[in-house]
N, C-alpha and C positions, 0 to 999 in steps of 0.2 A: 798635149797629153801630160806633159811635167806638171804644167798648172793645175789640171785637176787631182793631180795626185799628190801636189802641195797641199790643194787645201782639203781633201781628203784627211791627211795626217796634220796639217795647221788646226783647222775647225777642232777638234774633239782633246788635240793637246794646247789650245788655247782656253779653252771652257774648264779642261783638268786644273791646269794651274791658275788659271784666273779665280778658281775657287779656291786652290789650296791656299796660293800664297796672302790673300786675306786672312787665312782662318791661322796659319802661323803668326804673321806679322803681330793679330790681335791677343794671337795665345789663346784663341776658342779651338777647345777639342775636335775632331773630327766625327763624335760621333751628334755633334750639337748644332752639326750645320741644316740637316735634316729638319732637326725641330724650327730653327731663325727662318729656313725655307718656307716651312708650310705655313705659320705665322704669319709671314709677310708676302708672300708670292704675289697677290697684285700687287705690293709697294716697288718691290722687285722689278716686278715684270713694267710698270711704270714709268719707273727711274730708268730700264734701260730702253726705254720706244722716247721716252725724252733724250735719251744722250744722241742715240739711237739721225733722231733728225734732228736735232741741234748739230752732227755733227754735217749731217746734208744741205744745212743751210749754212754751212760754215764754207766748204765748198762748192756749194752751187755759185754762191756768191764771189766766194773768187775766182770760181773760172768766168763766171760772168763779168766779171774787172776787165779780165786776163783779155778776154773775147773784145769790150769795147777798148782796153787802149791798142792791140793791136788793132783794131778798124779806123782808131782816129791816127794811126800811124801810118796805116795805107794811104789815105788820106792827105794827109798832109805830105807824105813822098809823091803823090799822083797831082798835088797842087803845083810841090816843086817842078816836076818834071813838064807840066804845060807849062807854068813861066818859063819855063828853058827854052821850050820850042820856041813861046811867042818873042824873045829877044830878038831881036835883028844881030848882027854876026859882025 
């Protein structure tokens, strides 16, 4: 229940400042963000479905690592452990 009520209040003050703090940093007014929006909203909209899954193949991919070297590390513990058995004593 916490988590949704994180991102309840995350989502809508990430979206406020993620807008503000560009239009400070740049020194564009607030009342001109409006006009750069409607302008450019598919470049906008675009640029963030490309960050968007650039950042999904950023980690698909490493959990996909993550996934095969933990399998060739099963592996190679499951090799060790039969050479153990097959030793003579």
């Amino acid at each position: 229940m916490r988590f949704f009520l994180l991102c309840l209040i995350a989502i809508p003050g990430a979206r406020f400042l993620g807008n503000l703090l560009p239009l400070r940093i740049l020194g564009i007014p607030d009342e001109a963000y409006d006009a750069i929006w409607e302008k450019n909203a598919l470049r906008i909209f675009m640029l963030t479905i490309l960050i968007c899954a650039s950042i999904t193949w950023f980690f698909w991919n490493r959990g996909k690592v993550a996934y095969l070297i933990a399998q060739a590390e099963t592996e190679k513990a499951r090799a060790a452990a039969i050479a153990q058995l097959a030793l003579p004593l």
